[in-house]
C-alpha angles and dihedrals in degrees: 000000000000094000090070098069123134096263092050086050091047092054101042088051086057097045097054087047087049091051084040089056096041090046097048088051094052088058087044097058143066122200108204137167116254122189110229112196109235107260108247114263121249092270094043097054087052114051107030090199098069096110099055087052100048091051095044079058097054099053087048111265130141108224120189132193100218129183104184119058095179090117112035114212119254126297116275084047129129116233113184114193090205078176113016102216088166089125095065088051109058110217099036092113099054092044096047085048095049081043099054094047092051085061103286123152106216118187125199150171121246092239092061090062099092093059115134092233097042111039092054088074104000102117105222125062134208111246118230106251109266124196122277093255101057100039101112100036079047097047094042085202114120134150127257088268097050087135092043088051093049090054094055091053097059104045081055095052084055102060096032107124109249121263103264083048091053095051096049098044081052109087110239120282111277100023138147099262089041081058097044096048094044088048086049097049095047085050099046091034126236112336119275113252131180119270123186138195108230123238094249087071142079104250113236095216098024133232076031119113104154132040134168108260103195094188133088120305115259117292126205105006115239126198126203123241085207142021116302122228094204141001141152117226127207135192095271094028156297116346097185132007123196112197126182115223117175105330095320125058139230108229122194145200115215101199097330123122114205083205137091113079098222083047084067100065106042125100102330096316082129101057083037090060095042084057093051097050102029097230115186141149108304100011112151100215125179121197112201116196104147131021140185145154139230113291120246093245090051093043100048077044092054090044102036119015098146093043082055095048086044097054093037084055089053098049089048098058089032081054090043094044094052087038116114126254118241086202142323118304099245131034106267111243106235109243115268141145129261124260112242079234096060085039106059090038090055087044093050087042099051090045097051092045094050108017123248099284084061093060080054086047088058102040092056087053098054088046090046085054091056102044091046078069100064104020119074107231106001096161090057097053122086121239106267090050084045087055095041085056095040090051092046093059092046110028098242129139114272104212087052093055099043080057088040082053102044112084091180087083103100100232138195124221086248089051090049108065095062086048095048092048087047096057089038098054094052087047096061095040084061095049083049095050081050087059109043080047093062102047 
């Protein structure tokens, strides 16, 4: 009796909501296997055009990424303009067209057709939209089996339901299933349809003549100015034209994109693409998708790079040299006056270095500086009228100072103290006269 107490009940009542609820969930729910693609790898998220490489690779072909187009490969070769961007480089046109009549293979979009520098010689034209009902009277382009074809529509047409039963077998607009099926066409790409070679060309994989394009219908329709030596029609038009023009061809996609690397692999888009771009053992195919050039700063560096490090090196000491000061180069000295000490041992230095007659030398100089200050023209007069000038504005004598002011005397050291306090003295009566003048 002691197994019935209240916690035993408590935890029996849990447990049999807890199985109730396990087993309610279990009715309520189906547990079905769902197919999840595999996500892309790195590379292939990045370059949707990694399928079509890596089967060009497979079937031997060496395939390039070029971005400058300045020099075209050889002849023989397979050039792709994935983006045309002719119209930024003036001349493309002309040397495309002298490249595909010496034996190259170009490959185009149909939407490239209408370039200036392409549609004056390339040999194959883009059609005016026509209405739905005249299409196919308008393109002029059918398959081999054009009659069987007729017959099968009709016999559709036939048996189609009428319209009122149509619209009531189709779920309402924005339904679930509308939903599902959108969601599933943008994941799996446009629906695959039946293209065939016609019987005037050459098949690519004989005895081939149809194959399952899973890509977008033709747009716009193009039409060839001369026979074509190989082409895949479609329903509403051409999918793909092959022209010969000198002893290479112009191929075109009309609405057909080469890219997408689930796209590859879907229906016979693979063999499709091979036969567009005539890929076979030891091609050489470029696929252009983005060009450019060498910048301008690259370029002026590769020609002259010394004539640019010359010119940087002038406008850095023209910039130093303008540039303002933040204060003088050296810590000024504050103004003082010389020690007798400082004075006799400069004086004894500079004696011993140049001679006496040197000391004389300097000490007309210094005169010559300060009467350069208050006589015109001081430089152009000859001694005796320096001295003349000199002795008017000190009061000197003048004949003293014309024999002060000429080094060519031979003098003794006995001779050079009273010179030297001559000049002197009439160099600092002049500094004197500056200053009175001043102030």
């Amino acid at each position: 009796m002691k197994l019935l107490t209240s916690d035993n009940l408590l935890r029996a009542g849990i447990a049999a909501v807890l199985v109730g609820g396990l087993l309610w969930l279990a009715s309520c729910t189906e547990w079905v296997e769902v197919d999840v693609p595999k996500p892309p790898s790195i590379e292939a998220a990045k370059n949707d055009l990694l399928a079509l490489e890596d089967l060009a690779r497979r079937l031997g072909v060496k395939v390039e990424r070029p971005t400058d187009l300045s020099q075209l490969p050889p002849a023989g070769s397979t050039v792709w303009f994935a983006t045309w961007q002719g119209s930024i480089f003036p001349g493309r046109g002309e040397r495309l067209r002298a490249w595909v009549a010496d034996g190259g293979q170009l490959v185009l979009q149909a939407t490239d057709l209408n370039e200036a520098e392409l549609n004056a010689w390339l040999p194959v034209r883009t059609l005016k939209p026509v209405a739905p009902a005249a299409h196919h009277a308008a393109s002029g382009v059918r398959g081999h089996d054009d009659d069987e074809d007729d017959g099968e529509d009709e016999d559709e047409e036939a048996d189609a339901p009428s319209a009122p039963a149509a619209q009531a077998s189709r779920p309402a607009a924005g339904g679930k299933h509308d939903i599902d099926r959108m969601l599933a066409q943008m994941r799996e790409g446009p629906p695959c349809r039946s293209v065939a070679e016609p019987e005037s060309v050459a098949p690519a994989f004989p005895p081939a003549r149809k194959f399952m394009s899973c890509a977008h219908p033709p747009w716009p329709s193009v039409q060839a100015k001369l026979p074509a030596s190989w082409q895949l029609d479609a329903e509403n038009g051409i999918e793909v034209l092959r022209v010969p023009h000198g002893r290479g061809s112009v191929t075109v996609l009309a609405g057909w994109d080469l890219r997408g690397n689930r796209a590859l692999t879907r229906g016979d888009n693979g063999l499709i693409a091979s036969a567009a771009l005539q890929l076979h053992r030891g091609q050489l195919l470029w696929i252009v998708e983005q060009e450019s050039r060498v910048s301008l700063a690259a370029w002026l560096w590769q020609a002259g790079a010394a004539a640019l490090l010359l010119a940087g090196l002038a406008l850095l000491l023209a910039w130093w040299r303008a540039a303002p000061r933040f204060g003088p180069l050296t810590v000024p000295t504050p103004p003082g006056r010389r020690s007798m000490v400082e004075q006799v041992t400069g004086t004894a230095r500079f004696l011993w270095r140049h001679g006496p007659l040197a000391l004389q030398a300097a000490q007309v100089r210094a005169l010559d500086e300060s009467a350069r200050l208050h006589v015109m023209r001081y430089d152009e007069l000859e001694r005796g009228a320096r001295a003349s000038a000199i002795a008017k504005l000190t009061g000197l004598d003048a004949a003293a100072l014309g024999l002060a002011l000429d080094r060519s005397i031979p003098r003794r050291r006995i001779d050079l103290p009273p010179v030297l306090e001559l000049l002197e003295t009439a160099r600092r009566r002049l500094a004197t006269r500056a200053t009175h003048t001043a102030s």
